[in-house]
DOKOLVO-777199 format. One record per atom (N, C-alpha, C, O): x, y, z; residue in three letters. Coordinates in steps of 0.1 Angstrom, whole numbers, plus 5000, padded with zeros to 4 digits. Layout:
XYZala
...
This chain:
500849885000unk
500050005000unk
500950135000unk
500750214991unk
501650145008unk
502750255005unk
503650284996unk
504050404993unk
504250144989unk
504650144976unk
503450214965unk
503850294957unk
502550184965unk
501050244956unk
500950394961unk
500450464953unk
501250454972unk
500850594972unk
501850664973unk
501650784975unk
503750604973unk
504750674967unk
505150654952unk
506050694945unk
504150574948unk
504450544932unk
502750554924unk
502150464919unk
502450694926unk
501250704917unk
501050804907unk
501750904912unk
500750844899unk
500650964889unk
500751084897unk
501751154898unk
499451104906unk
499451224915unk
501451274921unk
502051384920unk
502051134927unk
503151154935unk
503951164926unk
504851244928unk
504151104912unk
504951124902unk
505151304897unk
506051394897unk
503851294894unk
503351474887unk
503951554898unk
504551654895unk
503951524915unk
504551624924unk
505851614926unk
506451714929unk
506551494923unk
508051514920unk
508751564909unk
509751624909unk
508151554901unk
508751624887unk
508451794890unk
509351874889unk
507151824893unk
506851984901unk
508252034903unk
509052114897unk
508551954916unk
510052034922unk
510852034919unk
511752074926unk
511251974902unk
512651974901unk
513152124897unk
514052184903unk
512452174888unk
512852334891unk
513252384901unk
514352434900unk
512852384909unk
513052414924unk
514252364930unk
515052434935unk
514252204929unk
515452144934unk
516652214931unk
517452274938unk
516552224910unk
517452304905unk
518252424909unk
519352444906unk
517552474915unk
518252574927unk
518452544935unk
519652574934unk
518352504945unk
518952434952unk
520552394951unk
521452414959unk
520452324938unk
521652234931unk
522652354927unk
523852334930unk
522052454922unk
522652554918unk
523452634928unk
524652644926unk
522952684935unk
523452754949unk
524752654957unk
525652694964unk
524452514954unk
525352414960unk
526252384952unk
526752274954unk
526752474937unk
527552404930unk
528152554921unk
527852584909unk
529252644930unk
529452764925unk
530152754913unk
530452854907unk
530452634909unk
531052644891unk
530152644887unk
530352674875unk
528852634889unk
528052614876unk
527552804874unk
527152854864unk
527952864887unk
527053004884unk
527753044871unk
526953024862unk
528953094867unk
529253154857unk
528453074841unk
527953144832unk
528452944840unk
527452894832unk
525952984830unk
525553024819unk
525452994839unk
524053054841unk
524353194837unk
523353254833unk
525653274838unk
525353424839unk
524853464829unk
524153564830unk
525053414812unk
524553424801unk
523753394793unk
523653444782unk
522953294800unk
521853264800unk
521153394808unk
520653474801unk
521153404819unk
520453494825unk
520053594819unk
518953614814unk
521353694819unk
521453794809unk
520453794797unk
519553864795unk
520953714790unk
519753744775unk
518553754784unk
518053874785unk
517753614794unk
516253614795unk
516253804800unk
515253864797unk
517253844808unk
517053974815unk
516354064802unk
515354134803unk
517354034786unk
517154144781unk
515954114772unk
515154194771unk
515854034769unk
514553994762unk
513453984768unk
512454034762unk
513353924783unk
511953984787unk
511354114789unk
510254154789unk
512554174792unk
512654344795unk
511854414779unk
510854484779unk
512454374768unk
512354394755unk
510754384752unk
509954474748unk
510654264756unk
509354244751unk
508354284759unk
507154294755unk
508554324774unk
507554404783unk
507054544776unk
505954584773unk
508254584776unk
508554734766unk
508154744752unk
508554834745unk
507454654747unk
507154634731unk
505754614740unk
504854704739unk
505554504746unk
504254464751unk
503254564757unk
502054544755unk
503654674764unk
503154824766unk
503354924757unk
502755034757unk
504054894750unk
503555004736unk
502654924727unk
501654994725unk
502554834722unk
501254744717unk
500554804723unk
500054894716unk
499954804738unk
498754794742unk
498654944739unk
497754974732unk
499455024743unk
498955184742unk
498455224730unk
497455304727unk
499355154721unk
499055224708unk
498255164700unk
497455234694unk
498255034700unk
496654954694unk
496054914704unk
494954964701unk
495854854716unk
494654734714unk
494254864723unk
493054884720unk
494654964732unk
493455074739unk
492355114730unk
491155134733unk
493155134714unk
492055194709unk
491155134700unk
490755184690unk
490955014705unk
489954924698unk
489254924710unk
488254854708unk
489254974722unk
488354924730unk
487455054735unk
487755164741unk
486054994731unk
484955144733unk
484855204744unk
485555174753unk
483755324745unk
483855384758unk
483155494752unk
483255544740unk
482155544766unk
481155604765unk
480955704779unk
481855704787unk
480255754779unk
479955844794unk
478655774803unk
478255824814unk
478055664796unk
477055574804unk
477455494815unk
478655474815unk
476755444825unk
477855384833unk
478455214829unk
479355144833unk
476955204816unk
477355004815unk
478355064803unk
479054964800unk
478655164796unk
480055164791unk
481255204797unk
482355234791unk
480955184813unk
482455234821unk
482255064824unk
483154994820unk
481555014829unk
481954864831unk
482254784816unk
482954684817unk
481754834801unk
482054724792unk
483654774793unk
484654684791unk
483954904795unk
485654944787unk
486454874798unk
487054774795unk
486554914810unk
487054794823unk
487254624817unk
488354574813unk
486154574818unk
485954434812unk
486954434801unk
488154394801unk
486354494792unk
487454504777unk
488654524781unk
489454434778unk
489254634788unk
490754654791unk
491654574801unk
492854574804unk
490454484807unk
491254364816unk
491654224805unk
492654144805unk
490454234796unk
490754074790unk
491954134779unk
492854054777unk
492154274771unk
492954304761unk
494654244770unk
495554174766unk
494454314782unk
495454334792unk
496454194795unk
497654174795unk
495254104798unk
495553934797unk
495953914784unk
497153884784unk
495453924773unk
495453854762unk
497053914761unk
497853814763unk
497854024759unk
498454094755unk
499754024763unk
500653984757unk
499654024777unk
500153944788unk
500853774786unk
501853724790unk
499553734780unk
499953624769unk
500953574760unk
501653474761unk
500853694748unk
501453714740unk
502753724746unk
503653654742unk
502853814754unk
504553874758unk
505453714762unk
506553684759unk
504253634770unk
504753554779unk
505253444773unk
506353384775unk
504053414761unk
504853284746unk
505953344742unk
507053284742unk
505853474737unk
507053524730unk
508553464738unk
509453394733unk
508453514749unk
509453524756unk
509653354755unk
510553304748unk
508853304761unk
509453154760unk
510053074746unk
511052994747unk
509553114736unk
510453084724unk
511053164720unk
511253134708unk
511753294723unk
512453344719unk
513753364730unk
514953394727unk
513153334740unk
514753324751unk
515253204747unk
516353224741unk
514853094746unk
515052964743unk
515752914733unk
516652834733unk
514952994724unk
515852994711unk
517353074714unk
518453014713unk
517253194716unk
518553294716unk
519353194726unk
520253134720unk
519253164739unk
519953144747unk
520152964743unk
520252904754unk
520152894734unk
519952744737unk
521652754733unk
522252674741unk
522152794727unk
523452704726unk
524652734743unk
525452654747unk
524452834749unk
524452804762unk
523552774774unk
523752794786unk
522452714768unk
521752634775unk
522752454774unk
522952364782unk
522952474762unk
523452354758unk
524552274770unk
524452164775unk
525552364771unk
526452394777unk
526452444791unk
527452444798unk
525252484794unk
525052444809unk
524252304816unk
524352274828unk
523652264808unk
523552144810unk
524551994807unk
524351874809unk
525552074803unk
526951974796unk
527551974809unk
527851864814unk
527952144817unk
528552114828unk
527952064837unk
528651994842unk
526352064844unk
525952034847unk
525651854853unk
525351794864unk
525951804838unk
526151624835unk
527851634846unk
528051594858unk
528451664840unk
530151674846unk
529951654861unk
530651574868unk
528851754867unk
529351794881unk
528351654888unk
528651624899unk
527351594883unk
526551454885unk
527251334883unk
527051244892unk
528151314873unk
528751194872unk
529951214876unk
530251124884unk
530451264874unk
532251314877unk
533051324868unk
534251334872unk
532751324856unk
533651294848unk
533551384835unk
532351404834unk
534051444825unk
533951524814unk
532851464810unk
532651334812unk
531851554803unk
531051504791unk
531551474779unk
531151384771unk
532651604777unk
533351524761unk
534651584771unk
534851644782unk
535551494759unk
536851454756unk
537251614759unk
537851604769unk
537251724756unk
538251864754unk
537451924741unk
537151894729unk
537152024754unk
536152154750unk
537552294744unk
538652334746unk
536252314735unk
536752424728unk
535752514723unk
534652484718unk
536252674726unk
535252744720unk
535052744703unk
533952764698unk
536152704695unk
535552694682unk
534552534681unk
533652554673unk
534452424685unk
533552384684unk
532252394695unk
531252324694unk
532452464704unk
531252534709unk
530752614700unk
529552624699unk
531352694693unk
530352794680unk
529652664669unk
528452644668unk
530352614665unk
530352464658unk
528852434660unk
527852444653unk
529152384675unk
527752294684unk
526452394683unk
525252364682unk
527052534684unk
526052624689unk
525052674674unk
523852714672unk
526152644664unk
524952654645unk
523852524648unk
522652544648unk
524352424648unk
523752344650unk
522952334662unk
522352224662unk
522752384670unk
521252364684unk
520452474678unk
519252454677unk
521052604672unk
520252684668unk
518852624657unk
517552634658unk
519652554650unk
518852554638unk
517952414639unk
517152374631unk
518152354654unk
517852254664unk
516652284667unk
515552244663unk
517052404674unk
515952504682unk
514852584675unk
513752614680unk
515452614662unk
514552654654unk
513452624648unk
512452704646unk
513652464643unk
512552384645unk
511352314649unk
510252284644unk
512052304665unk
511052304674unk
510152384673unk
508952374670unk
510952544678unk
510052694681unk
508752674667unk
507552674669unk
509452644656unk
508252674647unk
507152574647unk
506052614643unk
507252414652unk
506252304655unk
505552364667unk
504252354667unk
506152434678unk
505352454690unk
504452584683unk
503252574683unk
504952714678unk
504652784675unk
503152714665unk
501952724668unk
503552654655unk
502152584645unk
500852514653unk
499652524650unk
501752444664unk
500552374668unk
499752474675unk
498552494673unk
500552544686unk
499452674689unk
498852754682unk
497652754685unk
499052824672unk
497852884661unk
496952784656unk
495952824651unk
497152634654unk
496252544652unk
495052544665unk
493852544662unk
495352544674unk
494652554691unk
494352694686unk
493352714692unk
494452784681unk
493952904685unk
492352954682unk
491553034686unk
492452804671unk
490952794659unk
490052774673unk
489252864675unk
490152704680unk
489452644688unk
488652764694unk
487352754694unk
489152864699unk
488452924703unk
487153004697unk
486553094702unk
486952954681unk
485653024673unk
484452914683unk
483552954690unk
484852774683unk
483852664688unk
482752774700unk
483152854708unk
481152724694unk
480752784709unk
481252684718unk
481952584717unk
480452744729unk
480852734743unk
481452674749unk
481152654761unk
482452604745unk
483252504747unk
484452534745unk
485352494753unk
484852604731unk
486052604723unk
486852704731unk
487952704725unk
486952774738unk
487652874748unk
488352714762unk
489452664763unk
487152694767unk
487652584776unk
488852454768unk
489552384775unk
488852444756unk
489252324756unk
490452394751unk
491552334755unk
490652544743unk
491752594742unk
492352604749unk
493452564746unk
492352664762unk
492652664771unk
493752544779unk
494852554784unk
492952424779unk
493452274787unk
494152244777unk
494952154780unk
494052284760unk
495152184754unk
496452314754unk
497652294756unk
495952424752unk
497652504751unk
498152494760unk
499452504759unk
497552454777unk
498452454785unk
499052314786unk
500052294794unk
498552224780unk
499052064780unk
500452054767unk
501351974766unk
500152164759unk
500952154750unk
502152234755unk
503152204748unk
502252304763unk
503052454766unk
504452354776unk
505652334774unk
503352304788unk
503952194795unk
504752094788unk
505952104790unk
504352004780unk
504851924766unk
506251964762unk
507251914766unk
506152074754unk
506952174753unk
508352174762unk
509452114761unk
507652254772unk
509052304781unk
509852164786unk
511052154788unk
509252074787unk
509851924794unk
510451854783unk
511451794786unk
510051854770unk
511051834759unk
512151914755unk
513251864751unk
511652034755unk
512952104749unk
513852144757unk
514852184751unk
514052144775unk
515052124782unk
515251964780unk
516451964775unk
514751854780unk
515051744779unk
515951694768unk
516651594767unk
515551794760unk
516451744744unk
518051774743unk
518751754733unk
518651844756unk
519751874756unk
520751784756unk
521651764747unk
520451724768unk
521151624770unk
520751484764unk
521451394766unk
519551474757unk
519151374751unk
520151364738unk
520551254735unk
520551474732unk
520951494716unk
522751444724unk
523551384718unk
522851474733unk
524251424735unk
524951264736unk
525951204732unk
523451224743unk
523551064743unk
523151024730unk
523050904728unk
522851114719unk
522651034707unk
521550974708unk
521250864703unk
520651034716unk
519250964720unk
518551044708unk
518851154705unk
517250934699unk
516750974686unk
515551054693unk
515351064705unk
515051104683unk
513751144686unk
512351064687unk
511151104688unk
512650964685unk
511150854689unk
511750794701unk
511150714709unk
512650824702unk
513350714720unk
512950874728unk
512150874737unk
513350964725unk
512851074733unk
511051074735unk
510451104745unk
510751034727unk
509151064729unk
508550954736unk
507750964745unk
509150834731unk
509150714740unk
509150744755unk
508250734762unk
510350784758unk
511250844772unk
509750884776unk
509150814784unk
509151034770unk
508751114778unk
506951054783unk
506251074792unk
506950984769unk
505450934778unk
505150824784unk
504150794789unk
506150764783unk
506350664800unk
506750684809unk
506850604818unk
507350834811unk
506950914825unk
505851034824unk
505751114833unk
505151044815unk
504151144816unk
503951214827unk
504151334827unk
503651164838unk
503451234852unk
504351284854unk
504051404855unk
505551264856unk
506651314861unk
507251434854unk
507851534858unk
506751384837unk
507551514829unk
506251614827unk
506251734826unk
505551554828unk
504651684831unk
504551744844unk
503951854842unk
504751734857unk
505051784866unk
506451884863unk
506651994868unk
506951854857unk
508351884856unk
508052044849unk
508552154851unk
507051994839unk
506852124828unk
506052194832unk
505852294826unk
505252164843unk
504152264851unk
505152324862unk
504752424868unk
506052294866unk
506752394875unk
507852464870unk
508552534876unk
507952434851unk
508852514848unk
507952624842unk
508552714836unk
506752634842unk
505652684836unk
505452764847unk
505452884843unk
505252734861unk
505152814872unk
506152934871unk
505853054871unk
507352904872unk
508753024875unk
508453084861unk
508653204861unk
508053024850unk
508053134839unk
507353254842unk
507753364840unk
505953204847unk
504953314851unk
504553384867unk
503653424874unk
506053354868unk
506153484880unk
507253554880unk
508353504880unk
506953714881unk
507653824877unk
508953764891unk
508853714902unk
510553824879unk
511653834885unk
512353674884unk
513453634881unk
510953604888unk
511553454886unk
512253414876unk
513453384873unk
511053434867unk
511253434852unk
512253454844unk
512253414832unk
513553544852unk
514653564845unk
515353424849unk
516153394840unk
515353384855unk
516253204862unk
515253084856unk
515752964856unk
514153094851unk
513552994847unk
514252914839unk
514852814843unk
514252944827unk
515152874815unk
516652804822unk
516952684819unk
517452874830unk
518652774837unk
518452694844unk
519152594844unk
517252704855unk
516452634864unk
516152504852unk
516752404852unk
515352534845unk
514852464835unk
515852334830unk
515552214832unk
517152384823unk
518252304821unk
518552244831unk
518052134832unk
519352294841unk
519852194853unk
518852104859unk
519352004863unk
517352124862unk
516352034865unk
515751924856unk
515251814858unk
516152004845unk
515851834827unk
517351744835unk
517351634839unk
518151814835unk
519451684832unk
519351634851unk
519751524854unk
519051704858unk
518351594874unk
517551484867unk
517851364866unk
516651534863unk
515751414859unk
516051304851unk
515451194853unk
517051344841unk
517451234832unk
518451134837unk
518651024834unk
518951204846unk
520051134857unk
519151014870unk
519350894873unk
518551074872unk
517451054885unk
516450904875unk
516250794879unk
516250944866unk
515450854857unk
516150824848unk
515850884838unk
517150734847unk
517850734831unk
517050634820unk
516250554825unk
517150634807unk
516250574798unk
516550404800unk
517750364804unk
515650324798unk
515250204804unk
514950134786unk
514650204776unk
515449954788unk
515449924774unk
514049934772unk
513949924760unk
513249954776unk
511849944768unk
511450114763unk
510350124758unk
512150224763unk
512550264760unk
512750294745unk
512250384738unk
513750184741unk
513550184729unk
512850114717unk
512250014718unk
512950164707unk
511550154699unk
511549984699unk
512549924703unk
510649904695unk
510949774694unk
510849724682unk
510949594682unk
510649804667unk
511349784656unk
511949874650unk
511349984649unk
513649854643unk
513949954640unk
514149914624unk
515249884620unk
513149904618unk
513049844605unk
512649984600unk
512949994588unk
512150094606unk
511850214602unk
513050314602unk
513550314613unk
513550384593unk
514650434601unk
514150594611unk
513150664610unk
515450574620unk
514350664634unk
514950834628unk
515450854616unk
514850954641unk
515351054634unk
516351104647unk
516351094659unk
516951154639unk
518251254652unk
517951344655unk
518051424646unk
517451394666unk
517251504674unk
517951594667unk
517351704666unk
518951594661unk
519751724653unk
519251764643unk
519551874638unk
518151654638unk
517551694625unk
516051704625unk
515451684615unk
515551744640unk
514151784643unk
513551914638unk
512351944640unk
């Protein structure tokens, strides 16, 4: 019985929650890795800043003046209403932006803080002797890694966006899938770091992630949390990295795992 209520979806989904969290932890306990993080940091500092600052000039300059207003009093309650939901919506926007665009900008030293990261877990080099010219090397290639993804996550959300014409329903279901997708998302695309190092394909990654479902979705709902609270948000994405490669360490891939015919040929994460 206690094995069943330390080993159930609910207790899965709340372990994966904290690895973010742990991630700091780990962080603070491990002062080689800060300089890793300072550049990562940095960008999220300037790009979220950026897009705040773009995000309030949007609203000032368009979406205020789409929204009506009168000297009646039910047109001081419709422009209120109106200027809270523009306010959210806009809020939104800033907040996806930022997540594929830090992501993208910062992944080739995301890459690389999760490389040192593996080092300071096992003990031992990740590769053989680092260099900054093939760190530029590594770093063309996660880009254009990264690129791919951003535009699959980016597609499938304007596909979910339809949803919301559906009556009365199609808002609710938009809703529960972008945030199932968003979560999806963030637990693969820290996960693919060190996945692409192990030469792990992309059907053993997908494999991987939905025979922990609970766990990586917990994982992606608490990196989903530090995204959307102000200040945090600048540490999310390194939190993010160093808590994918706990997990992958903590959980390593298991033979079932892999696919069980490889009569198909599979694909390399490098070429997602």
């Amino acid at each position: 019985m206690s094995d069943l209520l330390a080993d159930n979806p609910l207790a899965r989904f709340s372990r994966g929650f904290f690895y973010p969290f742990r991630a700091g932890r780990y962080l603070v306990g491990h002062p080689r890795l800060w300089k890793f993080v300072l550049v990562p940091l940095l960008i999220n500092i300037v790009v979220f800043s950026s897009l705040i600052y773009l995000g309030f000039l949007f609203f000032d300059a368009y979406v205020l003046q789409m929204v009506p207003s009168g000297e009646a009093w039910y047109w001081l309650i419709l422009y209120y209403t109106l200027w809270a939901l523009a306010a959210a919506v806009t809020g939104m926007l800033v907040f996806f932006t930022f997540t594929v665009v830090g992501n993208l900008v910062a992944s080739p030293f995301n890459d690389l803080l999760s490389e040192k990261t593996e080092e300071m877990i096992v003990g031992t080099p990740a590769r053989e002797h680092f260099s900054w010219a093939g760190f530029w090397a590594d770093g063309k290639r996660i880009l254009a890694m990264e690129a791919r993804k951003m535009a699959v996550f980016v597609a499938l959300m304007l596909l979910l966006l339809g949803l919301n014409f559906v009556p009365v329903v199609g808002s609710l279901l938009f809703s529960i899938l972008a945030f199932l997708l968003t979560i999806s998302f963030l637990a693969v695309e820290y996960l693919s770091f060190v996945a692409a190092r192990k030469e792990f394909t992309y059907k053993k990654l997908r494999r991987y992630f939905f025979s922990r479902f609970s766990l990586l979705a917990g994982f992606g709902t608490g990196v989903f949390v530090l995204l959307a609270v102000p200040f945090l948000n600048f540490v999310s994405i390194p939190l993010g990295v160093i808590g994918a490669t706990l997990v992958w360490f903590d959980y390593p891939p298991r033979p079932e795992d892999e696919p069980q015919s490889q009569q198909a040929k599979d694909f390399d994460l490098t070429s997602f």
